[in-house]
C-alpha positions as CSV (number, residue, x, y, z in Angstrom):
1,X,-8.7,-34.5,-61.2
2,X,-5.2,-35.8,-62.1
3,X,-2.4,-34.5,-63.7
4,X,0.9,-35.1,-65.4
5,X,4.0,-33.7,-63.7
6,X,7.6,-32.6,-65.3
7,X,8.8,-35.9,-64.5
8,X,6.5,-38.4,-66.3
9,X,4.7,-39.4,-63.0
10,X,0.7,-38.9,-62.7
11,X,-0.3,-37.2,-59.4
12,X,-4.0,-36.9,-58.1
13,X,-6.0,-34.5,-56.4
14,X,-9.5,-34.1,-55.0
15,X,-11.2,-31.4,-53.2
16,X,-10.7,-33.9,-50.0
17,X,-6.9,-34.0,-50.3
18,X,-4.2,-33.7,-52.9
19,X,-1.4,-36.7,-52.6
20,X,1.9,-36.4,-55.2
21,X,1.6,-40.0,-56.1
22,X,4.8,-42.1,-56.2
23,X,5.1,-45.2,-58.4
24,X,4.6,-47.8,-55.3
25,X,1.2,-48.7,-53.8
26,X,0.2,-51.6,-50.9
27,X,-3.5,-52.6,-50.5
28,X,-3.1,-53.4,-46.6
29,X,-5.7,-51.7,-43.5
30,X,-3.6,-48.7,-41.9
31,X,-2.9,-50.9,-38.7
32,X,-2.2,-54.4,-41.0
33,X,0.7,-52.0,-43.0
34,X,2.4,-50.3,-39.7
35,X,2.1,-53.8,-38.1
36,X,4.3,-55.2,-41.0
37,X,6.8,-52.3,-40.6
38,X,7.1,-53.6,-37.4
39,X,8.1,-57.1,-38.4
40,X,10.5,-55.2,-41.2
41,X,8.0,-55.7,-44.2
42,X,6.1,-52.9,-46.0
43,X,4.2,-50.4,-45.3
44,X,3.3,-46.9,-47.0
45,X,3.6,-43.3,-46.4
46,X,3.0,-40.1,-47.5
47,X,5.5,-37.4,-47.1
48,X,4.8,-33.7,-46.7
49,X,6.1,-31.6,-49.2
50,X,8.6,-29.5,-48.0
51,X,10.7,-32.7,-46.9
52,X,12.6,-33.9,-49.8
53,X,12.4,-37.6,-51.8
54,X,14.8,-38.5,-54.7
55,X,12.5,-39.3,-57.1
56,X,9.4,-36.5,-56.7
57,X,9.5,-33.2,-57.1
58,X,9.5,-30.5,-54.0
59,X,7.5,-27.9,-54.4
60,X,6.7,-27.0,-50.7
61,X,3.0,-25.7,-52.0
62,X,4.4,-23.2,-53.9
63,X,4.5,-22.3,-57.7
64,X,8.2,-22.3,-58.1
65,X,9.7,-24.9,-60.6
66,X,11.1,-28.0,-58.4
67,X,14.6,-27.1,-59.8
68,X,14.8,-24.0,-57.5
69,X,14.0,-26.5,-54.0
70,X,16.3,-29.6,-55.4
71,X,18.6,-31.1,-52.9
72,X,19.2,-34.2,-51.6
73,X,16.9,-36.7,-49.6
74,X,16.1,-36.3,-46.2
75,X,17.5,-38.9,-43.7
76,X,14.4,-39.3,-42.3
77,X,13.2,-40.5,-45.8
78,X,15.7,-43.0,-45.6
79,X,15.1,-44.0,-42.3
80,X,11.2,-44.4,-43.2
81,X,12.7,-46.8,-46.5
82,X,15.4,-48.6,-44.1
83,X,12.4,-49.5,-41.9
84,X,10.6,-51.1,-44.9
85,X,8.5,-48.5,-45.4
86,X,7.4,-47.5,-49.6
87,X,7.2,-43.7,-50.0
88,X,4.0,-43.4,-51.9
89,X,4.0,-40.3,-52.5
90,X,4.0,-36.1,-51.6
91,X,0.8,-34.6,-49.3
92,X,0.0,-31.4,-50.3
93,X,1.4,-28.6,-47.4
94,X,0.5,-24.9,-46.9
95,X,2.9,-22.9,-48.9
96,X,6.4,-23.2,-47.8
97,X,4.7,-24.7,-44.1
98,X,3.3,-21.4,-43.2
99,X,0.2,-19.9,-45.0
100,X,-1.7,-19.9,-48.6
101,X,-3.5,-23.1,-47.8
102,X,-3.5,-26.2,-50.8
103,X,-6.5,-27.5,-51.9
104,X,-7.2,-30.5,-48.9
105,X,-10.2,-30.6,-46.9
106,X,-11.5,-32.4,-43.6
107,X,-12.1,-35.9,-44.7
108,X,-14.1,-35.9,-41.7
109,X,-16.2,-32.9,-42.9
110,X,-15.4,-31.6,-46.4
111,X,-16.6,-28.0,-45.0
112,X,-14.4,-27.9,-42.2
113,X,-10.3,-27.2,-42.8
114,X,-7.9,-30.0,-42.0
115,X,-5.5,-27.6,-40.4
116,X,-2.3,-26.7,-41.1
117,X,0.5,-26.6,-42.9
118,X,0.6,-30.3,-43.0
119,X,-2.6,-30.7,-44.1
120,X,-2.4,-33.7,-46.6
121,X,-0.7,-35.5,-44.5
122,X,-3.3,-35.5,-41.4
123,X,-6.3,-35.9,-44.3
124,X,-4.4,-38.6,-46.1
125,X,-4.4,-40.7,-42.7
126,X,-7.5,-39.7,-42.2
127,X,-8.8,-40.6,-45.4
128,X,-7.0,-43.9,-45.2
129,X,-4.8,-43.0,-48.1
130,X,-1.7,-44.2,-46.1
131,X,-1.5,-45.5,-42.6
132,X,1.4,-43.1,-41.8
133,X,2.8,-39.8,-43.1
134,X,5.2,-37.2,-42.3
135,X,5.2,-33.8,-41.4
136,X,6.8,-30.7,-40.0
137,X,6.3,-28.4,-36.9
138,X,7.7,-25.1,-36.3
139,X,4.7,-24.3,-33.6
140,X,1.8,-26.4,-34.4
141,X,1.8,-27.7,-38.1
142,X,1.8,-31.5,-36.7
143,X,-0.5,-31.8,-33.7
144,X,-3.1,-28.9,-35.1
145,X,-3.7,-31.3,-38.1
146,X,-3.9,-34.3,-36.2
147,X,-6.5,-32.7,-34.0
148,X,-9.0,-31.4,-37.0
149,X,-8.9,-34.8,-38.9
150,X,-9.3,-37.0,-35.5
151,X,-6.2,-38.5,-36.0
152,X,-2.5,-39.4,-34.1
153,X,0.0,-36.9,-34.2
154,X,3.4,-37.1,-32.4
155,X,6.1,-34.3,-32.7
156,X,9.1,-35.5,-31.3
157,X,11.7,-33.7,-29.1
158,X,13.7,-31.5,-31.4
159,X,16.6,-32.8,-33.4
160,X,15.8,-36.5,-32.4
161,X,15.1,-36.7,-36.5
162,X,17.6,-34.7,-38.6
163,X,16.2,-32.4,-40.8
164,X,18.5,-32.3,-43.8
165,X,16.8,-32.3,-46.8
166,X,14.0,-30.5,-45.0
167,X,13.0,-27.0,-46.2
168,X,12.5,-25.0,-42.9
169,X,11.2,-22.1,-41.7
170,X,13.5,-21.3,-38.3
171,X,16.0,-24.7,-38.0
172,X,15.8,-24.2,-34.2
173,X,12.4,-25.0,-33.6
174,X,11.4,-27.1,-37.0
175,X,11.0,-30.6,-36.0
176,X,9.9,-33.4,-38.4
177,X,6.4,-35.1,-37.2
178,X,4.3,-37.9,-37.6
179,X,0.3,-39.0,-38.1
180,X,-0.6,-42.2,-37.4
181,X,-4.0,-43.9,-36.9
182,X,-3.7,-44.8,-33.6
183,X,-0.9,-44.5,-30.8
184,X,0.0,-47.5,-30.9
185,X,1.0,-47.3,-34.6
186,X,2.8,-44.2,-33.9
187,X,4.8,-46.1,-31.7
188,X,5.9,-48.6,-34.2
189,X,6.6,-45.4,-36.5
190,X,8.6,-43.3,-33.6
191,X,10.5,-46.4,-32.6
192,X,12.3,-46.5,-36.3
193,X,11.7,-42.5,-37.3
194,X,13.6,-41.6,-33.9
195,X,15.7,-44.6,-33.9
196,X,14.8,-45.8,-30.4
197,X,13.4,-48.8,-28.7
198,X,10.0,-48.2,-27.0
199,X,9.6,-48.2,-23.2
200,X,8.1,-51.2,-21.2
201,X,4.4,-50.3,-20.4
202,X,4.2,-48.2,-17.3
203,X,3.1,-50.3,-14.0
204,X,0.6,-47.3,-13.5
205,X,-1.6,-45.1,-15.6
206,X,0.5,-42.1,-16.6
207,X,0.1,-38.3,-15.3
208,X,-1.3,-35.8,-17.4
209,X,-1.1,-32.1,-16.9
210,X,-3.9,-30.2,-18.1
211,X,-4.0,-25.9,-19.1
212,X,-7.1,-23.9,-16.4
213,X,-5.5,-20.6,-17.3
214,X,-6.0,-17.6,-19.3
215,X,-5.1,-20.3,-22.0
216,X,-8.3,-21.6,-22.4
217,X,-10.2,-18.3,-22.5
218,X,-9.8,-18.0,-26.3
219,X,-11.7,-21.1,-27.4
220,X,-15.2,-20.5,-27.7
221,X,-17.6,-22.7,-25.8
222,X,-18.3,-25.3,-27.7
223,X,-14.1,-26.3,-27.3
224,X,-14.0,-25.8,-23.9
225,X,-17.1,-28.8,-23.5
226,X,-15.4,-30.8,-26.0
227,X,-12.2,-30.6,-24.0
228,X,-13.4,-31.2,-20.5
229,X,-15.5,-33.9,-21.8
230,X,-12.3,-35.5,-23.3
231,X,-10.6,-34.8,-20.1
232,X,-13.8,-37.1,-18.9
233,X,-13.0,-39.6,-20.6
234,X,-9.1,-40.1,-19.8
């Protein structure tokens, strides 16, 4: 299904996933487009709607008319386009990040949700619609997302990437994300996001702290095998 919006510009949507589509498009693999970031050539992303880009409209999932949420483009925008990278377009988000879900399924399993609120952009990675996008977390609206599509998603400390131009819901916990394909895309996406140069590979495999606490006592049992077997595996 596809539509025409205020401004002239023809957006899609599915049933998978809903992307605001922007007038530029690049035909490379998810890793072959971060890789050419990397190198300071182009690659695409999708940004979550609540996060605001010059030319498309923000409607945060809502019904209200883009003139009510106009403001000026996010810095981390234009850190994504200083790095090379070519907005393609908007992923759909839960309305205003919190609730009243969009249209976007589990590309992995259409009857499954993708999680939320940044929900497009998790499915549009996972879909292969862009190899990165951006999204917001006030609690878990970046890594929840990441975890139901089966994808990369990185939440940085808070305030390493500004959020003006960012409709939030409490400014002291909101924190601008990322989904990736793989880590080691996300660090070639963190390194120019958060405007810092990557750490030499440890000399040793790194530490991980794992939850065996009341924590765990409201997933159900099939999570609990899923996680221990992933704890397996690392």
């Amino acid at each position: 299904m596809t539509s025409e919006g205020n401004d002239g510009k023809v957006w899609g949507s599915t049933d998978a996933l809903s992307l605001h589509a922007g007038p530029d498009s690049n035909a490379y693999s998810p890793r072959e487009s971060l890789a050419r970031m990397e190198a300071g050539d182009a690659a695409i992303n999708g940004v979550k709607d609540v996060i605001r880009v010059t030319w498309l409209d923000t409607r945060a999932g809502s019904a209200l008319p883009p003139e009510a949420l106009a403001g000026d483009q996010a810095s981390v925008v234009d850190r994504v386009q200083a790095a090379g990278a070519i907005v393609a377009g908007k992923t759909v988000t839960a309305e205003f990040a919190v609730a009243a879900p969009g249209p976007t399924r589990n590309p992995r399993c259409l009857d499954r949700t993708p999680g939320g609120s940044s929900s497009g952009s998790a499915a549009a990675v996972a879909a292969g619609m862009v190899p990165l996008a951006l999204g917001t977390q006030t609690v878990g609206s970046v890594i929840r997302p990441a975890a139901y599509c089966g994808v990369v998603g990185f939440r940085p400390t808070w305030g390493v990437i500004p959020l003006d131009g960012v409709l939030t819901n409490a400014r002291s916990l909101d924190t601008v994300g990322l989904f990736t394909v793989d880590a080691r895309s996300a660090e070639i996406a963190a390194a120019a996001l958060c405007q810092w140069t990557p750490a030499a590979p440890p000399d040793r495999l790194p530490v991980l702290g794992v939850p065996d606490d009341d924590y765990l006592d409201a997933a159900d049992d099939d999570a609990r095998l899923l996680f221990q077997q992933q704890i397996h595996r690392l």
